[in-house]
C-alpha positions, -999 to +999 in steps of 0.1 A: -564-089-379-593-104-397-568-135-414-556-138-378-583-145-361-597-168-396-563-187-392-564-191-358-600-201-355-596-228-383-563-240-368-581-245-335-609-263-348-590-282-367-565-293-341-590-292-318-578-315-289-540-308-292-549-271-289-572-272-258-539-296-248-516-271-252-536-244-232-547-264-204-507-270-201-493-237-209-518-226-177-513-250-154-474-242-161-483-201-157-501-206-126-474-230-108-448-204-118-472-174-102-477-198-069-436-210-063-425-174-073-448-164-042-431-184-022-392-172-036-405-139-033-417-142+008-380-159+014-356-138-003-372-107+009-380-116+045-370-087+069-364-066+039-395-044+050-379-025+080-365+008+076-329+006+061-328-030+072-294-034+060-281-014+090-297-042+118-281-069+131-287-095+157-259-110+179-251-144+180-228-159+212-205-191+211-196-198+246-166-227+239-152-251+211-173-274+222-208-250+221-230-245+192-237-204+180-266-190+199-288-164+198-301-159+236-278-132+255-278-122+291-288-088+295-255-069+306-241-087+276-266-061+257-254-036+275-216-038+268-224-036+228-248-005+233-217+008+247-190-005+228-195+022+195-206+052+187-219+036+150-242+017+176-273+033+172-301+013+189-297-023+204-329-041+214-317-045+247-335-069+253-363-092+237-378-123+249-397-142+230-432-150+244-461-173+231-500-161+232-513-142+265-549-134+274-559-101+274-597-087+281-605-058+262-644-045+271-654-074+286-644-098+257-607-121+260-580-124+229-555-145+232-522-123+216-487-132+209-464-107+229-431-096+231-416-080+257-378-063+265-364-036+278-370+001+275-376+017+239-364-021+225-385-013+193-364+014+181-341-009+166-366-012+138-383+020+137-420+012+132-444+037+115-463+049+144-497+054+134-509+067+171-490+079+202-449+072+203-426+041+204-409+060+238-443+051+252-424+020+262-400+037+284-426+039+309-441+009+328-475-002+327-477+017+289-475-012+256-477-009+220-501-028+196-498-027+159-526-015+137-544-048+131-549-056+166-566-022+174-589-028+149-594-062+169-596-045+203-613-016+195-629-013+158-601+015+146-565+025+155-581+051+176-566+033+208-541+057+227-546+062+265-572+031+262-568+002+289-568-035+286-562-063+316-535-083+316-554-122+320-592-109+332-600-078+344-607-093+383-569-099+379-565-062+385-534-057+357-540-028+336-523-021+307-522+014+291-519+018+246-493+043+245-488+037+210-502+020+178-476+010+153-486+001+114-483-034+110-451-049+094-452-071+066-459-106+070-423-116+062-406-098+087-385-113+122-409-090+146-447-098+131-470-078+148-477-084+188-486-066+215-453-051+227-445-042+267-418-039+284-403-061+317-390-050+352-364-024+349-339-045+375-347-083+360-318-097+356-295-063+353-266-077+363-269-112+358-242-121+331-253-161+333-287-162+328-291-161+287-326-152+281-325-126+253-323-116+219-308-090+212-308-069+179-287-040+168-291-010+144-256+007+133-253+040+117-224+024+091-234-013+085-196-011+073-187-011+110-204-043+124-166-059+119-152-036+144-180-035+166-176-074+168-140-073+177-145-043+202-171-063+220-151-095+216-121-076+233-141-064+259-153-094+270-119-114+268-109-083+295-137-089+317-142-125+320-178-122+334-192-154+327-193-185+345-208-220+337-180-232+322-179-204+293-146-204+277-140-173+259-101-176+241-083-149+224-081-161+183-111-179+188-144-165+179-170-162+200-191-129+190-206-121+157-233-100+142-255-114+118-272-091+090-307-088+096-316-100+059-299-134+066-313-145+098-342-161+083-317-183+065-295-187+092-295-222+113-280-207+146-312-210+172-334-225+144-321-251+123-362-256+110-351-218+088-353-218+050-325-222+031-313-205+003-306-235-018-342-247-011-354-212-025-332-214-054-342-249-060-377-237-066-368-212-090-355-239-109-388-261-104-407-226-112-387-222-147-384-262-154-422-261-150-423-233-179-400-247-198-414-281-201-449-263-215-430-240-236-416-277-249-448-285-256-461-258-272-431-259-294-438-294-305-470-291-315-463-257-334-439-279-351-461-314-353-490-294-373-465-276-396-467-301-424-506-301-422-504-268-427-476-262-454-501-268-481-527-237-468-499-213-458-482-219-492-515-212-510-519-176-492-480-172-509-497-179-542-527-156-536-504-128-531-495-133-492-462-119-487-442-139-466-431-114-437-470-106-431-473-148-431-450-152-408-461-122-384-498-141-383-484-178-376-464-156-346-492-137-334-513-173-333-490-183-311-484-157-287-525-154-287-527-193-276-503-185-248-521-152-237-553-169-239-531-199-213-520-168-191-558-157-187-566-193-180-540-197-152-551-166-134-583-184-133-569-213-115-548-193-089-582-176-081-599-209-073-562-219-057-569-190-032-601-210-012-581-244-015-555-265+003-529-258-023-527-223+000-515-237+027-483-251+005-469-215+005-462-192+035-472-158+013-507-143+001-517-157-035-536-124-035-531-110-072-531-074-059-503-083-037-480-093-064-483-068-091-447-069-106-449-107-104-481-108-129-467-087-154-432-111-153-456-139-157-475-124-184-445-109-202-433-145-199-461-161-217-459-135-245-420-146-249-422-180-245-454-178-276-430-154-297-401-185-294-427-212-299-441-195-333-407-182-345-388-212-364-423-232-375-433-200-388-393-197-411-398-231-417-436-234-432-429-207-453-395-215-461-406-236-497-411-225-529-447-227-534-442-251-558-423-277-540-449-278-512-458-311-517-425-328-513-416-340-480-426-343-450-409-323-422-426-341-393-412-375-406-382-368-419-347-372-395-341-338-387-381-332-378-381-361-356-350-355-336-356-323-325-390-333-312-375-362-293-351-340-284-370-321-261-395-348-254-362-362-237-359-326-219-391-330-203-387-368-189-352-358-178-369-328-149-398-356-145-373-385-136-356-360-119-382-344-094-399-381-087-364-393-076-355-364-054-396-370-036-395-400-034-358-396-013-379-370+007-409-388+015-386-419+026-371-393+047-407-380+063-417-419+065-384-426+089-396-397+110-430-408+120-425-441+120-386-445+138-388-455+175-391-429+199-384-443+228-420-432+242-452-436+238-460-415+212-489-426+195-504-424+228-500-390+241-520-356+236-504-322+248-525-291+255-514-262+266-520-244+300-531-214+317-524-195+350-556-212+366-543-245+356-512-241+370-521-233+408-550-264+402-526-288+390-537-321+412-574-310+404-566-309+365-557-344+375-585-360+390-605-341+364-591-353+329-583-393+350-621-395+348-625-389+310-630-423+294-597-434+281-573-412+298-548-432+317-529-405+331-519-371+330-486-349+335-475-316+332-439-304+318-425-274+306-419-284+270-435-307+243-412-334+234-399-337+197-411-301+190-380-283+190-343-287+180-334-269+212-352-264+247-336-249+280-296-250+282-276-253+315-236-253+315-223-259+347-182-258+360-169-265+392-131-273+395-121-291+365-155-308+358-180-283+331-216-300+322-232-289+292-269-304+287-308-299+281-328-295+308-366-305+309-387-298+339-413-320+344-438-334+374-429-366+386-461-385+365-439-373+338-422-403+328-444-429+335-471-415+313-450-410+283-438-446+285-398-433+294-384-465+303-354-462+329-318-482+326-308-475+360-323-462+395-362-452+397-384-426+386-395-395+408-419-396+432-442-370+454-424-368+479-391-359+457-376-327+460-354-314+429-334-341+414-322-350+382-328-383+357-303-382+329-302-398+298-274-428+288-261-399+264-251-378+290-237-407+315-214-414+286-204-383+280-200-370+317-191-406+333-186-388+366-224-387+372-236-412+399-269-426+414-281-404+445-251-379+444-254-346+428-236-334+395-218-309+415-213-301+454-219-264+456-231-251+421-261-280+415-265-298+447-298-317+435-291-355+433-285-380+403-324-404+408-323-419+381-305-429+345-331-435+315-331-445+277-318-419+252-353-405+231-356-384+207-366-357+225-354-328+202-358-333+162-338-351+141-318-323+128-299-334+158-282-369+168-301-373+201-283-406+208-255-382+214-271-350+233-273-349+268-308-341+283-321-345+323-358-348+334-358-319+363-379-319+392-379-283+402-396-288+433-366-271+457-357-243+432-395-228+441-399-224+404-433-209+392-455-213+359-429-238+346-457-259+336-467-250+304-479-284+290-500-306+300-494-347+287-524-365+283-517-406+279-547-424+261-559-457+256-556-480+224-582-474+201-595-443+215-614-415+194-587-392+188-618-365+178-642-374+209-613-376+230-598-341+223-631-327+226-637-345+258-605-332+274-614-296+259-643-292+275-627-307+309-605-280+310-628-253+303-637-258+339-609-239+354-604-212+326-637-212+306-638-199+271-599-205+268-586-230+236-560-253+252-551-266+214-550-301+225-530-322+196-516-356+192-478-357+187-484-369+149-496-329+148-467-322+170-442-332+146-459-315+112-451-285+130-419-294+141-407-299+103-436-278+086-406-262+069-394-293+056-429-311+048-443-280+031-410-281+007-415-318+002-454-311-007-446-283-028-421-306-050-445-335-051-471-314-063-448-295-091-437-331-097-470-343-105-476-311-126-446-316-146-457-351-159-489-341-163-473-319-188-451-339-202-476-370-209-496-339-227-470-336-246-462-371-254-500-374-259-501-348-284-472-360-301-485-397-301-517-380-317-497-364-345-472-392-351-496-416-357-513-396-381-482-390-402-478-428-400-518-437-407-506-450-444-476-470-430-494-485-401-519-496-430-495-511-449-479-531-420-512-545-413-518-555-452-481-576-448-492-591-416-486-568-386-513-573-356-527-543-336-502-556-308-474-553-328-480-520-340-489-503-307-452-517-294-437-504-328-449-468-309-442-477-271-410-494-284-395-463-293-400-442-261-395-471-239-355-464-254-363-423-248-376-429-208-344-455-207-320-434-216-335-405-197-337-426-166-303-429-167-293-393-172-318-380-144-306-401-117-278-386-105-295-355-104-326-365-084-297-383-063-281-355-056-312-329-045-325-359-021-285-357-010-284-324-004-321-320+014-309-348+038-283-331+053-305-309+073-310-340+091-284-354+118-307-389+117-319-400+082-329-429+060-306-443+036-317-441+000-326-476-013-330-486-048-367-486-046-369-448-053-351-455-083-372-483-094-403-472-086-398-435-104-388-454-132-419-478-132-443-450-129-431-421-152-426-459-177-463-467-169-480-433-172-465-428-205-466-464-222-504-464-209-509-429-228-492-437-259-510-470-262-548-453-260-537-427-282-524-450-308-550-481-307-577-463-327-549-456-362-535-492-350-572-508-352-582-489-382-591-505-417-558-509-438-576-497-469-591-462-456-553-458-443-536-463-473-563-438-492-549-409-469-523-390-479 
């Protein structure tokens, strides 16, 4: 132990810069694997923490060949598969999905994400009660909260039989905590909201009105085929749906979907991860490793022949050469602990930093046990491999013949260290490509024409005093410097891939298209220009302003006449420009969407979101403040989260954005590494070559013509490389793209400017690592040996 820690204390000292080098890369590698595996580890396990999740399913619903899958139901539909098996066990029958309510609790308002259904609808996935029962929800007025929100409410789970108020206590609607349920893991379809249930008689028998989701827990997950093709049979008897819903015999139209693969699944979500993105980051994870592990290798094997002559005189001092070659191992794998200690270092400081934000799970090293010990076990392999063959090779000679040779210049020396030099610009060329493809990508999205305004509109959310003040939220936020106008909606525009869905038949004419309910300020503020007839007006009633997508694909549709006679009687206003008013996962120039006044229908709380449009030049941070505190008037204390649509679309493609950042910053990590490497190897090379570079310079050679004699030679490596890694960083960028329905093309200048800057970063650090040997005096070189 003593001779170790002597050898590897000289050897550090000695090699001092290459071995804080090889460290510094070894961690940074260690920790990036630790962070992405966070990430794989969140996604491949996602609803994997419910009780014998692979017996739960959800429904998905195709309602014609020309209808995407779907996940909303009507509730009878439910019903019939509750029925339909004895496997069935539970059926969630049904969910819909809310956003955040108000609740006061002692005098003090939370805003809470709820869910509510029908009946006992979280049996399905059999929560640990803590407190009270899940059939608490079997009686009305009674809700469930999970174990971190009575802590919230109430400083301890101690919460059954307590009340809270619906909105504010002077709204008079208590609630009753029948039950407190532990809280799920963060990964899981559920989360943890309050949970209540909705009017026994809503929508009992209403086949057409698909509001719900609806999950289902079998006995035998073997059985879900059967189930599918009972309920499918079923249905094909009954006929109950209208709307044009097309249900055909050999056609399907019903399916359950295993619980574990709904967060992978595009049906109602085409935002959801995607298992080739999760494996792709393995790959990234293990590239990242392996490109250190490349280094490390290479600088084991760049100091052997300084060290040949010291090892070989421990053989002559009576050294055997099994306990020689155990020490040279143990150095290594006690550089690469000493990495692993380092990196856990740098995931600690990660924790408080915006790196966080890149993954969706807890960096918390508690939380991921079994993923440490991997990562350590890893770093104790990968130093075994990178001391194994220097350590057979320097004590490989005869003591004797120490002297003769040199294995870091000779052929075989100096192709396997360009060897996997090439490895590591290969994944560097490779990962720039495939960013820069994706960032060309998140460029066409901001900056493509939306056929609005929307660098000048805020949305902010609303509240139930909001909504019955609507003209007075007006006149309000008109008299905020800068606002020039205001509107409400349902929806946010570009936020979704999907909104509200109406099919409509009547004789031989069916209608399939997006709905948007707006008020009629709606389209002047967000700059909607129209093609054809005018815009709404206060004294409209209900009426409809399509898009030129759905004029050419219904061509029956006709100024001041409705759609239909009897089933949607409201008439055509107006026609208007095609926007992109879902994401670009879809082709919007080919997805029919109306503008709905609802005025007629006697629709309440559709309004959701209020539209702010500001001036030029306004400041975006005064402004938002200014329009905060406006509203405060008519619900004080309330956040209306008030966001321009630039923050509207990062959350609309967070998925998407968060991968791109995560690859651009493992990208940048991976050169980084590599230039180490090529650094340290420079720093080597030129040392073996101190008494050639000297002699060059005696014959003539300038400074400049040695330092190209260096760059020359990997300016042919990152060539050749170039050309190999293409493809490949072609084909991810490929491949991530078609998510998108609308996307860039990918120009050469990805290529080109990958090339440039992997070319630039490494010429730049083989130059300042060689001018010093390049500018030194020929006659101290040629005295070195």
């Amino acid at each position: 132990m003593n001779t170790l820690a002597r050898n590897f204390s000289h050897t550090f000292r000695r090699f001092l810069t290459a071995s804080v080098l090889n460290i510094i890369g070894l961690a940074i590698a260690f920790a990036s694997f630790f962070v992405i595996m966070t990430q794989v580890d969140y996604d491949l396990n996602f609803n994997k923490g419910y009780k014998d999740y692979e017996k739960i399913f959800r429904a998905e619903f195709k309602g014609g060949e020309d209808r995407d899958w779907q996940t909303w139901l009507s509730r009878p539909f439910g019903e019939i598969i509750e029925n339909s098996s004895p496997y069935v066990e539970a059926v969630s029958n049904a969910m819909i999905w809310n956003s955040g309510y108000d609740y006061e609790v002692n005098g003090h308002l939370f805003n809470e994400t709820t869910q509510t259904g029908f009946g006992n609808f979280i049996k399905t996935f059999q929560p640990e009660m803590i407190a009270g029962s899940a059939d608490a929800l079997n009686q009305e007025g009674n809700i469930l909260i999970p174990q971190s929100m009575a802590i919230r409410f109430f400083g301890s789970t101690d919460a059954v039989g307590k009340t809270i108020f619906e909105g504010k206590q002077a709204d008079n609607k208590p609630l009753t905590i029948g039950g407190v349920y532990k809280d799920f893991p963060e990964n899981t379809q559920l989360g943890n909201m309050l949970l209540k249930p909705l009017d026994k008689n809503e929508n009992k028998d209403n086949w057409n009105n698909f509001n719900y989701i609806c999950y289902v827990r079998l006995s035998d997950a073997t059985q879900a085929e059967s189930i599918e093709k009972i309920v499918s049979q079923k249905l094909l008897e009954m006929k109950p749906f209208t709307g044009g819903i097309e249900l055909k015999e050999g056609t399907p139209f019903f399916r359950l979907t295993p619980l574990s693969e709904v967060h992978f699944s595009k049906i109602g979500n085409k935002s959801a991860s995607s298992r080739t993105t999760v494996y792709l980051l393995i790959c990234v994870s293990f590239l990242i490793v392996i490109i250190a592990a490349i280094n490390f290798m290479n600088f084991s094997l760049a100091e052997t022949p300084m060290r040949i002559k010291s090892i070989n005189t421990q053989k002559v001092l009576g050294a055997t050469t099994g306990s020689l070659r155990t020490s040279l191992i143990m150095e290594s794998v006690l550089v690469s602990i000493l990495a692993f200690a380092l990196s856990l270092v740098l995931i600690l400081a990660l924790r408080d930093s915006g790196v966080e934000d890149l993954v969706s799970a807890d960096l918390s090293l508690g939380k991921h046990v079994i993923l440490l010990i991997a990562t350590f076990g890893i770093s104790v392999l990968i130093g075994i491999l990178a001391g194994l063959y220097p350590s057979f090779y320097v004590t490989s000679f005869p003591p004797a013949l120490v002297l003769k040779g040199s294995f870091g210049l000779s052929p075989k020396g100096r192709k396997l260290r360009t060897t996997l030099v090439c490895f590591q610009f290969f994944i560097s060329f490779m990962l720039i490509i495939a960013i820069g493809i994706m960032y060309a990508q998140s460029r066409y999205i901001r900056t493509s024409e939306y056929g609005y305004d929307k660098d000048a509109i805020i949305v902010g959310e609303t509240t139930k005093e909001v909504k019955q003040q609507m003209n007075a939220v007006v006149d309000e936020l008109s008299r905020i410097s800068g606002v020039e106008g205001v509107a409400f909606s349902q929806f946010v525009l570009s936020s979704s891939d999907t909104y509200m869905s109406w099919g409509i038949s009547e004789g031989e004419r069916t209608m399939n298209y997006e709905v948007m309910p707006v008020d009629y300020r709606y389209l002047d503020v967000m700059g909607i220009r129209l093609t054809e007839g005018r815009n709404f007006k206060s004294t409209d009633g209900s009426g409809f302003i399509f898009n030129e997508a759905a004029r050419k694909k219904y061509p029956w549709l006709t100024l001041n006449q409705p759609p239909f006679q009897k089933s949607m009687a409201f008439p055509v206003i107006g026609f208007c420009e095609n926007i992109k008013f879902t994401s670009f996962r879809n082709d919007n120039d080919e997805r029919p969407m109306a503008f709905f006044s609802t005025k007629d229908l006697g629709w309440e709380g559709w309004e959701n979101t209020v539209n702010v449009r500001v001036s030029a030049g306004t400041d975006k941070v005064e402004i938002i403040r200014s329009l905060q505190k406006a509203m405060e008037k008519f619900t004080p204390g309330h956040d209306f989260h008030f966001r321009f649509m630039d923050q509207v679309l990062d959350n609309a493609y967070r998925n998407e954005l968060r991968f791109t950042k995560q690859i651009l910053l493992f990208s940048l990590l991976a050169i980084v590494i590599s230039i180490i490497g090529v650094f340290g190897l420079t720093m080597f090379e030129s040392e073996y070559r101190r008494k050639e570079i000297g002699i060059r310079k005696i014959f003539g050679s300038t400074t400049g013509e040695i330092l190209r004699m260096f760059n020359r030679r990997y300016l042919y490596i990152l060539i050749g490389c170039f050309i190999v890694a293409a493809p490949f960083g072609w084909w991810i960028g490929q491949h991530w793209l078609e998510g998108f329905a609308e996307r860039t093309p990918i120009r050469a200048w990805i290529f080109l400017t990958s090339f440039l800057l992997v070319t630039a970063i490494t010429m730049i650090t083989v130059t300042v690592q060689s001018w010093k040997n390049a500018n030194e005096n020929p006659a101290n070189s040629i005295k070195t040996e």
